[in-house]
Steps between C-alpha positions, in 0.01 A plus 500: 500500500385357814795349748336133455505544116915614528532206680341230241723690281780449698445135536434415143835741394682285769342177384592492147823467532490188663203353249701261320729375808207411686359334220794322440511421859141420538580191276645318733358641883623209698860590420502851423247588797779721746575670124112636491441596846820718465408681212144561688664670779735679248190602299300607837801641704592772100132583466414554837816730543408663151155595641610632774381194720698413856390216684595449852427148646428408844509190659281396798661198531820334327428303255767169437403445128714198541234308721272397234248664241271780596195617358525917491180708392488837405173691584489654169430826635672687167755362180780550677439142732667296232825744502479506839466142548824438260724770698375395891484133454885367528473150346449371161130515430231456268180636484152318431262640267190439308505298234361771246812686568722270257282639243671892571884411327646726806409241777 
């Protein structure tokens, strides 16, 4: 098994778990929102660490997440962006996707 194919494993292994809690969550965003994006880092920071993943950030500049909302893009350069996105980024975030995405009951 290739290492990108342990790691989807990974993920989904770590995922399940917290299936219904999100769902539960999911019903109500607006006031369960700091609930999700913690079990996203949860699920990234166990699946990353199961795979053998380490991530080391570095910061050209600061940045004071309490001045106002920021738009961050990943490059997309392989399937980790989206872990590493949840790990570096130290504010409450959410991401924006296509709309055919809602369609997949993962995202």
């Amino acid at each position: 098994m290739r290492h990108h194919q342990w790691y989807v494993v990974l993920v989904a292994i770590c995922f399940i778990p917290y299936w219904p809690l999100l769902l539960y969550w999911a019903r109500d965003p607006e006031k369960n929102y700091s609930k999700l994006v913690r079990a996203r880092r949860q699920i990234a920071r166990l699946s990353s660490r199961l795979a053998g993943f380490r991530y080391q950030v570095q910061e050209e500049v600061k940045i004071d997440w309490s001045a106002g909302p920021y738009i961050l893009c990943a490059n997309h350069s392989s399937n980790l962006d989206i872990t590493a996105m949840t790990l570096a980024c130290e504010a409450d975030f959410s991401f924006v996707g296509k709309e055919e995405l809602l369609r997949n009951p993962v995202t």
